[in-house]
N, C-alpha and C positions, 0 to 999 in steps of 0.2 A: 646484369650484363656479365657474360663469362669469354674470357679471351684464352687461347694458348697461341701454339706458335703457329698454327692452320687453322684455326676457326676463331669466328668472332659471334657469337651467340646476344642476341638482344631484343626488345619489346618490338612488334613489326612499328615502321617507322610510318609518319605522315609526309604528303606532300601539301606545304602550303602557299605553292602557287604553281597553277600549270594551264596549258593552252590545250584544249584537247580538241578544238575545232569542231567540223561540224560534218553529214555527209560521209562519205568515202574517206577521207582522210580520220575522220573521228574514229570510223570501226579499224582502220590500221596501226593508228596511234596507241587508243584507249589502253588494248591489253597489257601493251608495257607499265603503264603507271601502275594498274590492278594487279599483277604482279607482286611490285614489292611494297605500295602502300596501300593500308586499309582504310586512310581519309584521304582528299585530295581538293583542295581550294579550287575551284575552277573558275577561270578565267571569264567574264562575260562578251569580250570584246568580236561579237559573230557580225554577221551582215543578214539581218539587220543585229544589233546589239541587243542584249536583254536588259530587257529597263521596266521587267514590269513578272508581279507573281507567275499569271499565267504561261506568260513566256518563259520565265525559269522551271517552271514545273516541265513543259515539254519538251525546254533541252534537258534534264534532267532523264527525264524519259526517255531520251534516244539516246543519252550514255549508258543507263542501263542495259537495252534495248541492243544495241551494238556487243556486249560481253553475252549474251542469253542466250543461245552459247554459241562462242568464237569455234569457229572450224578449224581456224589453222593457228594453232598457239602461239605465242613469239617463240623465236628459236631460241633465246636466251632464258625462258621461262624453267623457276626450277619445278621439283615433282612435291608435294604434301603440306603446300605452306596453308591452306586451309581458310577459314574467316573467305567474308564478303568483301565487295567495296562500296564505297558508300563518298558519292561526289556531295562537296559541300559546295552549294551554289551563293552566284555573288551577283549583288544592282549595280548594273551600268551608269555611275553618274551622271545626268547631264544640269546646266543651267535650269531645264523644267520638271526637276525630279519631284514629284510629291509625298512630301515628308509622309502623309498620311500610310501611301503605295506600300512604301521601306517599313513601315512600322506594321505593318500586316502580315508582309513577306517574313520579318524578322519573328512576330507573334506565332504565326502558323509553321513555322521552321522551314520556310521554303527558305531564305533569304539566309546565310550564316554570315554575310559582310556585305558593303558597299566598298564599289572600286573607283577612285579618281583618278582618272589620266585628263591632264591636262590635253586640250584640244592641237591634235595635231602632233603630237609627242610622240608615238611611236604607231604600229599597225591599228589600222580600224578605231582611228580615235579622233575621228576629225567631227564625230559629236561629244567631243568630250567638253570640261568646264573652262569656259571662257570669263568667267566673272566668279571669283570667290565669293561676293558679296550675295550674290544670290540665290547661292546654296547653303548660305546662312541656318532658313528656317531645318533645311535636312538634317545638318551636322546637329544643330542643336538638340534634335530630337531624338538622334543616332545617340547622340552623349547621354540622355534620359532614360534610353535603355540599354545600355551600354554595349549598344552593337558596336563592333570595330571596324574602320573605317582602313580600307587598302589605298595604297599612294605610288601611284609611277610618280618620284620624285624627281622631276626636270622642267626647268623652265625652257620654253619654246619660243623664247625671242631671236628674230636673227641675228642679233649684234654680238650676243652670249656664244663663245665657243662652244663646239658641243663636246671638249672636255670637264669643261669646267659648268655644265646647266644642274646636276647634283648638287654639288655645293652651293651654287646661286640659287637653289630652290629652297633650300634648308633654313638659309638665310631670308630669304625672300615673303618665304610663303609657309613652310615650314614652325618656323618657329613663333614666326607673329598668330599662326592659330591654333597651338599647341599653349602659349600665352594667353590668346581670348578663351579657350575651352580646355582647361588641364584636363579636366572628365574627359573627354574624349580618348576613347581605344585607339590607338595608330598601329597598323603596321606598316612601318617605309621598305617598298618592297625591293628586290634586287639591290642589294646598293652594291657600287663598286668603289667608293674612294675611304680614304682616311679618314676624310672632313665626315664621315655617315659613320662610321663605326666612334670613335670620338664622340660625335654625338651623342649617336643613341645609349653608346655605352654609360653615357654621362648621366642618363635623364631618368625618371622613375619607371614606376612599373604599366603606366599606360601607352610606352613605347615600345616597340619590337620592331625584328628589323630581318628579312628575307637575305638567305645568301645562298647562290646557285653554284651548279658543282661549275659551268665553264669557267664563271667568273675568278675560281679559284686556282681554275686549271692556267690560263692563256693573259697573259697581256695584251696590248695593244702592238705589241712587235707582231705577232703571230699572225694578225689579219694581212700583214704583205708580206708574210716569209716568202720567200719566192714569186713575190707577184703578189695579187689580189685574191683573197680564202675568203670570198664568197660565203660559205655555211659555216665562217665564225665570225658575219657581223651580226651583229644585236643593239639593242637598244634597252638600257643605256648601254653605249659603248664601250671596251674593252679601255682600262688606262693605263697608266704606269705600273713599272714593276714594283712599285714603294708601296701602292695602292694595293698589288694585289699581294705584297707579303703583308699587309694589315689586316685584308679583308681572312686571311690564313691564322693570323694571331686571335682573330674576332671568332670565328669558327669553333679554332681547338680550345676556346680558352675556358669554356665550360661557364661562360657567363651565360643568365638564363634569358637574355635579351637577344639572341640570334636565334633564328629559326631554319630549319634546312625550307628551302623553296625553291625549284629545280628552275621553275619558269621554261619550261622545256618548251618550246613554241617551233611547231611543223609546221614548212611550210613545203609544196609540191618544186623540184629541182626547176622548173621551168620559171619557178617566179624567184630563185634565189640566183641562176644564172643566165640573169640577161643586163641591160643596159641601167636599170633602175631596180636592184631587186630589195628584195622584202627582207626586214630585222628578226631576226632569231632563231634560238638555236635548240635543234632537237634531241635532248639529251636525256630522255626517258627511256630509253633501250636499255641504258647500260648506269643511269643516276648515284644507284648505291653502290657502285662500284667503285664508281670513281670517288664518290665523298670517301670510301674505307679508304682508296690509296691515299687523298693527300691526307689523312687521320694518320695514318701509316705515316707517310713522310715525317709528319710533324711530332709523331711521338707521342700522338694522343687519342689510341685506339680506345684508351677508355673513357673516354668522351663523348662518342661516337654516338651513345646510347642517348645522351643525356640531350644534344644537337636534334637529330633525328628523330627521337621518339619521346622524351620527356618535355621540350620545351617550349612548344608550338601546344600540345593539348593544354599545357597552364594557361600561357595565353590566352589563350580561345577560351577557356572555362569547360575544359573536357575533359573526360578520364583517357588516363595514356592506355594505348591497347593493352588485352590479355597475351595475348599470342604471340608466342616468340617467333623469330626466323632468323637462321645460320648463312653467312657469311666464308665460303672455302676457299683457302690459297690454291686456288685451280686455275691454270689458263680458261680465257676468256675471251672472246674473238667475236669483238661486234662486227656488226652486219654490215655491208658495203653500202646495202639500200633496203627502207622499210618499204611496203606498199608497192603497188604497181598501177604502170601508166602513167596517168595524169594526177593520181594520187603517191606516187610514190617520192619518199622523201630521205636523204643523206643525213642519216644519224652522227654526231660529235662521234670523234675518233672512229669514224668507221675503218673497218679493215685493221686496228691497234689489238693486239691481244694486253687486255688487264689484267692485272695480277689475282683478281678478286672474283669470285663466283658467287650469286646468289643462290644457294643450294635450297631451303625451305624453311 
């Protein structure tokens, strides 16, 4: 990694975790990620959800299929960054997953992870896992071949604040099957509290743990600055400012237990502002921008490398990219809105110029 006082020079980074959707919204979205990452966790959580090879194989195929070739670039997109993209797809857990499916997909290299959301937890998860006990035989055979296992880590009881469903999950669920199966690869994705970075930071090397650039950016104040901020609610939830100087400490601190994962989730302006709208936040426009600023804030631009592009491919059991990409102290002025229509979607800080430009 080379840094001066206007360029930040580093291995191109991965994305591991993001929402790239499906449709009209997937060829809008997609080009942003393929931009500045050359892997990218994709998200399975579609309608219907992908819970099976074939199905991963042909959403895999209309992401490629969408970038062959983009007509209209993103406008943020810099000029010679070069290399491919290459979406690592993931199985939908449900209660009737067949360990046998997961072990094919993972063999044939369709499959790079299994995704657990608990049912009803956040978007398109209302087939997700209702009964740990009966997804027994999958983990145990996930842990056999040491496929890693993704975690929307929250419990979904109504009694449970939904500050506090994180940490009730850790405790809950978390740790009693990280106890029955140490083998087991975990990455607990998005965390946003103290109680997850403490954790994870505590635990060995079959733990890892996703942190997205809003969560670093925004508290829990910011969703009613003035009212109701609609395109910065999410799931898990924005919390404390105590939480999100931890989840900043967790980040910069060059421990090899966090991983950058945007979780960048679009969704169309019509389902974010109405009377019940939809969790998450679209922050693939402008992602490695923002991680450089708060790296920048915190003093820890040479970290940056190590976050982004060193520590996700150990994880995983990959080689970190060849290919470098620059980073310019150049104004930077994301977009008001991505897409149009019915597909178009309000990118995090839209209309904000960043400090940071993704040059190539």
């Amino acid at each position: 990694m080379a840094i001066n006082v206007d360029t930040i020079s580093l291995r191109r980074p991965d994305d591991w975790h993001v929402h790239l959707r499906d449709r009209a919204i997937l060829a809008a979205v997609v080009p942003f990620t393929a931009r500045q990452f050359a892997r990218a966790i994709v998200m399975p959580n579609l309608v219907p959800p992908v819970i099976d090879v074939a199905t991963a194989r042909a959403y895999r195929e209309r992401i490629l299929t969408a970038l062959r070739p983009h007509p209209n670039p993103p406008p943020l997109a810099g000029e010679g960054m070069g290399g491919g993209f290459t979406p690592l797809m993931t199985c939908y857990l449900t209660d009737t997953t067949d360990p046998q499916e997961v072990a094919r997909g993972w063999e044939e290299g369709v499959f790079a992870a299994v995704k657990l959301y608990p049912a009803h937890a956040t978007t398109n998860s209302a087939l997700g896992v209702t009964d740990y006990h009966r997804i027994s035989p999958v983990l145990e055979r996930m842990a056999q071949l040491g496929m890693p296992l993704l975690i929307h880590g929250e419990v979904t009881d109504p009694d449970v604040d939904v500050f506090d469903r994180e940490a009730m999950f850790i405790d809950r669920v978390l740790d009693p099957l990280r106890r029955r199966l140490p083998e087991l690869r975990i990455v607990l994705e998005h965390i946003t509290t103290e109680e997850a970075v403490t954790y994870v930071a505590a635990s060995g090397a079959n733990l890892a743990a996703t942190i997205t650039a809003h969560h670093l950016m925004i508290n829990r104040n910011a969703i009613f600055a003035g009212g109701i901020r609609p395109h910065l609610y999410c799931l898990p939830i924005a919390k404390r400012e105590k939480h999100r100087r931890a989840l900043r400490r967790a980040a910069t601190s060059g421990d090899t237990h966090f991983l950058l994962g945007t979780d960048s989730a679009p969704h169309p302006v019509s389902a974010k502002e109405t009377t019940c709208g939809c969790a998450g936040i679209f922050t693939a426009s402008c992602a490695l921008e923002i991680y450089a600023e708060v790296f920048e804030e915190e003093g820890a631009l040479d970290r940056l490398e190590a976050f982004a592009s060193l520590n996700g491919p150990q994880f995983y059991r990959l080689p970190p990219n060849d290919i470098s990409i620059t980073l310019r102290r150049e104004p930077c002025l994301v977009p008001e809105r991505i897409g149009e229509g019915e597909a178009a979607v309000i990118p995090f800080r839209a209309g904000d110029t960043l400090r940071w430009r993704l040059a190539g």
